[in-house]
C-alpha positions in Angstrom: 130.2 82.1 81.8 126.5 83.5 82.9 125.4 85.3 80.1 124.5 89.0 81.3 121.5 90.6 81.4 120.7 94.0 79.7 117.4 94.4 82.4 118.6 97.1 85.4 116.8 98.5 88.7 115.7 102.0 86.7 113.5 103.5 89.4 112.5 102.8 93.0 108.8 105.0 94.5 107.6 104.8 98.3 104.2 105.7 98.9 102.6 106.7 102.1 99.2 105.3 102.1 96.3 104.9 104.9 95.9 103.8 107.4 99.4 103.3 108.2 101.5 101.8 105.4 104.2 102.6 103.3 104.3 100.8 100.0 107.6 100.2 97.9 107.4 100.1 94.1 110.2 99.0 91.9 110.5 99.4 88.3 113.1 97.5 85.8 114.2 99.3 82.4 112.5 96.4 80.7 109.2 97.9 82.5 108.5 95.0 84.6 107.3 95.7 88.2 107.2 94.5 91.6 105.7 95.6 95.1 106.8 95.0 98.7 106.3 96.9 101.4 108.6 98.5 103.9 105.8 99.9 106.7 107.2 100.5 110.7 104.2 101.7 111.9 104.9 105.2 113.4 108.3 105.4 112.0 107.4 106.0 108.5 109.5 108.8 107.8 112.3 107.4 109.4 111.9 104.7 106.5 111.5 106.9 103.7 114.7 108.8 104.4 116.7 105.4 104.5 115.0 104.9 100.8 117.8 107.1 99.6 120.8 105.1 100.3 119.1 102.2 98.9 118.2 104.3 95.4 122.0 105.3 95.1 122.7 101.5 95.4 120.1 99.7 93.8 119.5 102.1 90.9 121.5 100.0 87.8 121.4 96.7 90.0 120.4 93.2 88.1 117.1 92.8 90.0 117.6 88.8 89.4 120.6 89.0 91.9 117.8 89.0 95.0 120.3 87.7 97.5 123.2 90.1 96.0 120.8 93.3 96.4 120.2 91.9 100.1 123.6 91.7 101.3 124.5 94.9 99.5 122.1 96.7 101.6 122.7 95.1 104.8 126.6 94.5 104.8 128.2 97.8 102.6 126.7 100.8 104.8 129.0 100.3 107.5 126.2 100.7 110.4 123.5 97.8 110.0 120.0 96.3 111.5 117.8 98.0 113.6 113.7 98.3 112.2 114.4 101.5 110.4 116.9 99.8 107.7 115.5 96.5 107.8 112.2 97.8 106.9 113.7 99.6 104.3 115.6 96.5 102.8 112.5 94.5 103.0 110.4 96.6 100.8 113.1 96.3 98.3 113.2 92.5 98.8 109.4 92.1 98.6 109.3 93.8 95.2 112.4 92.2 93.5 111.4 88.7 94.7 107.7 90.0 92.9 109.3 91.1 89.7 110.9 87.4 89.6 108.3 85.6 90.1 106.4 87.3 87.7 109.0 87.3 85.1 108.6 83.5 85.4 105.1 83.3 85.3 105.2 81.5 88.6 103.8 82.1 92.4 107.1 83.3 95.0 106.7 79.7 96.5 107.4 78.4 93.7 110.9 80.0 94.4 111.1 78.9 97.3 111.1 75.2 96.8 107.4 74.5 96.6 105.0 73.9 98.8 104.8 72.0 102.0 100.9 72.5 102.6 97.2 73.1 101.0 95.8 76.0 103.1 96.8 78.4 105.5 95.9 78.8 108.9 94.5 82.5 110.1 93.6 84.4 112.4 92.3 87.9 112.9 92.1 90.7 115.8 89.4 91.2 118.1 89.1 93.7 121.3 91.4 97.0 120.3 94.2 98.5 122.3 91.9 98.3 125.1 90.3 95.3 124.7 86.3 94.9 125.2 83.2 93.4 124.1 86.0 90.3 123.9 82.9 87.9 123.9 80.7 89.9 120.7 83.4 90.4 118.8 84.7 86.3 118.8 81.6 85.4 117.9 81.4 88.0 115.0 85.3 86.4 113.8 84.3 82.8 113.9 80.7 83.7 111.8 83.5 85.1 109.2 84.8 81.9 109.2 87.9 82.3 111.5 88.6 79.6 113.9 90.9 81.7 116.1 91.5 85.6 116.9 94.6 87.2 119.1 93.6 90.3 121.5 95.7 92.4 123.6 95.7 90.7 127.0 95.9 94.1 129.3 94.9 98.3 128.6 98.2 100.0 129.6 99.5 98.7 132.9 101.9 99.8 135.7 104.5 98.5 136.6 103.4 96.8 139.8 99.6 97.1 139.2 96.5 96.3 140.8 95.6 92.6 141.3 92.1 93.4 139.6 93.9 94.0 136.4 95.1 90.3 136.7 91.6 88.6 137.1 89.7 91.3 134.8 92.4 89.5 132.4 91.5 85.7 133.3 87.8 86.5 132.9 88.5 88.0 129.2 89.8 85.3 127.9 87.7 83.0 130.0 84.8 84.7 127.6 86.5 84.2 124.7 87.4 80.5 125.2 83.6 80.1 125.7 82.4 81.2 122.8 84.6 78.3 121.2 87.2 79.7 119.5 91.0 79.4 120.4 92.7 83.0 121.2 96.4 84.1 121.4 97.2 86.6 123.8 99.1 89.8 123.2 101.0 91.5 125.8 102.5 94.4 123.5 105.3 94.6 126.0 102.9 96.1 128.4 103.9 94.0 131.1 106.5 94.1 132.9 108.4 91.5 135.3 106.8 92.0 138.4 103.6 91.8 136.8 104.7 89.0 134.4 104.5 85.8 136.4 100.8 86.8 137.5 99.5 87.4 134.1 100.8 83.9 133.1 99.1 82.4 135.7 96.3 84.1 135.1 96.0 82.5 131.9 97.6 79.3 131.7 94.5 77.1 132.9 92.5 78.6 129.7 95.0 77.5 127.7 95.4 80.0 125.0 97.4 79.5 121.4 100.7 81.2 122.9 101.1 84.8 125.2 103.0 87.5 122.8 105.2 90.0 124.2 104.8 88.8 127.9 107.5 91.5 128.2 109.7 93.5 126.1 112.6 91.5 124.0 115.4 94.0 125.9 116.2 91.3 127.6 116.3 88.0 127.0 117.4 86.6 130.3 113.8 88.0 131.5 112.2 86.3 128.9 113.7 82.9 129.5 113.1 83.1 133.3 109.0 83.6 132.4 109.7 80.7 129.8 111.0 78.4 132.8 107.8 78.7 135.0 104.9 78.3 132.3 103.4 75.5 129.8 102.0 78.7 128.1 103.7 78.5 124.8 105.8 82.0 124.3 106.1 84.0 121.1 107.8 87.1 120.4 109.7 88.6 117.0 108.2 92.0 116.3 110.9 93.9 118.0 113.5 91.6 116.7 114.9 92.2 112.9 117.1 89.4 112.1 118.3 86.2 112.3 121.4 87.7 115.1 118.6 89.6 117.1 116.8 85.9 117.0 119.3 84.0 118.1 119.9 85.0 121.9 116.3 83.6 122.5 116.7 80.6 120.4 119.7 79.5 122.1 118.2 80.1 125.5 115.1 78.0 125.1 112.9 80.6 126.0 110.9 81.0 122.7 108.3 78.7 121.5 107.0 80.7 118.7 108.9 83.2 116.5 107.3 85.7 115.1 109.1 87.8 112.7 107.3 90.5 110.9 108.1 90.6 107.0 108.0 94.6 106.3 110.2 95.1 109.7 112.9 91.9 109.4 114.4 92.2 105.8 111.6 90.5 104.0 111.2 87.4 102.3 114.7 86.6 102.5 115.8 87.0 106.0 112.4 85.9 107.5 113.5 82.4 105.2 116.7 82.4 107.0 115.0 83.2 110.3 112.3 80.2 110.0 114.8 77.4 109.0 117.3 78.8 112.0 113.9 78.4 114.4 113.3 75.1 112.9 116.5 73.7 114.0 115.1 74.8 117.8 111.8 73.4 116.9 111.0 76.4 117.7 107.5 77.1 115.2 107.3 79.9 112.8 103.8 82.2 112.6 104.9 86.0 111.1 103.5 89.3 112.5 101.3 90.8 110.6 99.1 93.6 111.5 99.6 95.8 108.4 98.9 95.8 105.0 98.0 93.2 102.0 101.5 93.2 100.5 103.2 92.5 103.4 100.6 89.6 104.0 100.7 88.3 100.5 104.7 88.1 101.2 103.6 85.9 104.3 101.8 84.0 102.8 104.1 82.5 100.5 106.9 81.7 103.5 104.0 80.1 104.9 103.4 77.9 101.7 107.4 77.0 102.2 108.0 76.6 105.5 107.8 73.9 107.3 107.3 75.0 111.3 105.0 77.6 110.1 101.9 77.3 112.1 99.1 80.2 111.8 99.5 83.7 110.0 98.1 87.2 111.3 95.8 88.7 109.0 94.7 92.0 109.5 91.4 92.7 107.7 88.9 94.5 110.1 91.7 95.2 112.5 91.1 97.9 115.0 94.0 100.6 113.0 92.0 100.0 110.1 89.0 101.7 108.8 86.1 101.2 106.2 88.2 103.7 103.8 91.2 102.0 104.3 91.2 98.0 105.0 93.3 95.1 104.1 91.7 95.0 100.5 91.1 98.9 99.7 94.5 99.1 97.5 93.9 95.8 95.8 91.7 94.7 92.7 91.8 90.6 93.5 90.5 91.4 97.3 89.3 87.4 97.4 93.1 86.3 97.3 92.3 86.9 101.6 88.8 85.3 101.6 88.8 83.4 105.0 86.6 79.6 105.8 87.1 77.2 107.9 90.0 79.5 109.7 92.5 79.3 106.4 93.1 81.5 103.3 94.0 79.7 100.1 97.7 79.7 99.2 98.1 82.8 96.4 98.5 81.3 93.0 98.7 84.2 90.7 102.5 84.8 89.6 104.8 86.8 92.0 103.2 88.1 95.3 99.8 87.1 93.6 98.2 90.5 95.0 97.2 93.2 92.6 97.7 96.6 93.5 95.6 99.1 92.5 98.4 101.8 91.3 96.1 104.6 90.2 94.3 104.6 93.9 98.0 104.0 95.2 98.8 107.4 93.9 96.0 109.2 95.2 95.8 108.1 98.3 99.7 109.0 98.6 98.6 112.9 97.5 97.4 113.1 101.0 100.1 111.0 103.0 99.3 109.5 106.7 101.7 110.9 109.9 100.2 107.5 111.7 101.6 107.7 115.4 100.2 105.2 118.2 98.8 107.2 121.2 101.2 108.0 124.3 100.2 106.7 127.1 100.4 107.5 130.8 99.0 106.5 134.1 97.8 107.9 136.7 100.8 110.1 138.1 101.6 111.1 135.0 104.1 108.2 134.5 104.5 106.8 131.1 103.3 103.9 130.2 103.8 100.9 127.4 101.9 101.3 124.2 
């Protein structure tokens, strides 16, 4: 018989922090401690009140029963998935598969059967919602030693829009690619079908990394149409929270690139679940990122793992982020993200391997953020894709 353990989940804290995060901290009655973080960008709230479900049954919980916790979560409150409880559940995850790790004295990786690789590919954010100055701000990337950058491919966008927003988006990328760096391009579900086909066009003799988002993932028959007609490779996974919502587009062929984000798709353990399902569609693996240094510490060990990862997001400098508030503000070991020769070095510090600042944690979280993204509209008044 296992023997049992006397250590319990004695206290769970969320923390709204800048620019747009929301921080999980659990605590074990034996004192040890683990972080994860649970941020939907705009949707905090939403997150915070799903926090109290997860108190009433994690609260007394072994935190060594990771997978246990998980399924608890997901499978006993009747209604399940969506971003709002998944993000919830991966805070939790995050932390207890911290507090393990650290208990052990060993990196997460560790944990998750070693290592497959030495360093980890990068890349960073250039040209804002709106993207310009394309051409500057590569060239400012690859002197911080990135080797490639991903920028949003289109400003908002009508439905059936003008041709000029087509070639305006060939020649951004065209700018790019001659500076010498390679770029991924994000669609942000701007686009929609009768638009979609053009854009890829557009952009497939410049060969970029992959095109994100070409449209929204509401429906996947769309998706693998676009899929059918382009060598562009296509990646998508922000909008999707789980290894079901995954699947459609892995069965269909359409997806080249998954790209589950680790604070919005159960964490650790179900992004696991949701790389070794993509690598049975050799389908490759590279996690969304855009948000903060737990979250990519998280990613950085599935990285380590995983086997059809390919290049991590990393979000230091990015646009939503500020001199007061950047990747590395909350942190006290800010080189764990130092970036040469496009890679970070795999986190070797036990758990996550990212040290939180708790005190500036705490009062930063006196003045919590109500982050929204802007609504846009076009020029009739219509509204438009964010």
């Amino acid at each position: 018989m296992a023997e049992a353990t006397t250590d319990k989940i004695g206290r769970i804290e969320c923390f709204l922090v800048r620019p747009r995060w929301l921080f999980v901290r659990v605590e074990t009655t034996d004192g040890a401690i683990g972080w994860g973080e649970a941020t939907l960008e705009g949707h905090a709230e939403a997150v915070l009140g799903a926090f109290e479900a997860v108190r009433d049954r994690l609260i007394g919980h072994d935190p060594d029963r990771i997978e246990d916790a998980w399924q608890m979560l997901h499978r006993l409150g009747f209604y399940r998935g969506g971003p709002v409880l998944l993000s919830a559940i991966a805070g939790v995850d995050q932390a207890l598969w911290d507090i393990k790790a650290r208990k052990l004295g060993v990196p997460v990786y560790q944990l998750l059967g070693g290592r497959v690789r030495d360093r980890i590919p990068v890349y960073s954010w250039i040209g804002g919602d709106r993207p310009s100055d394309v051409a500057a701000a590569a060239r400012a990337r690859l002197a911080q030693g990135f080797k490639a950058v991903k920028m949003n491919g289109t400003e908002d966008l009508g439905w059936l829009d003008s041709p000029k927003q087509v070639d305006a988006l060939a020649a951004r990328v065209a700018e790019v690619r001659d500076v010498g760096i390679d770029v991924g391009i994000d669609f942000h579900g701007r686009v929609h079908k009768p638009m979609a086909r053009r854009m890829l066009r557009a952009i497939e003799p410049l060969s970029p990394l992959f095109a994100e988002e070409i449209v929204l993932s509401d429906n996947p028959d769309i998706v693998t149409q676009l899929a059918s007609v382009t060598s562009v490779p296509i990646a998508m996974g922000e909008r999707l929270y789980s290894r079901w919502d995954f699947r459609p587009f892995m069965e269909s062929g359409a997806l080249d690139i998954a790209q589950p984000d680790l604070s919005h798709a159960g964490g650790i353990s179900e992004c696991r679940r949701i790389a070794a399902m993509a690598e049975t569609y050799d389908v490759a693996l590279a996690p969304h990122c855009p948000i903060g240094p737990i979250a990519l510490a998280a990613c950085l060990h599935l990285a380590a793992a995983t086997p059809n990862f390919v290049i991590q997001e990393i979000s230091l400098g990015i646009h939503y982020n500020g001199p007061s508030a950047d990747l590395t503000t909350l942190t006290t070991n800010p080189h764990l993200f130092d970036v040469s020769d496009g890679c970070v070095d795999i986190p070797q510090g036990p758990g996550l391997g990212v040290d939180i600042d708790e005190a500036a944690v705490r009062e930063m979280a006196k003045d919590p953020h109500r982050w929204r993204n802007p609504a846009w509209r076009g020029e009739h008044g219509e509204l438009r894709e964010w």
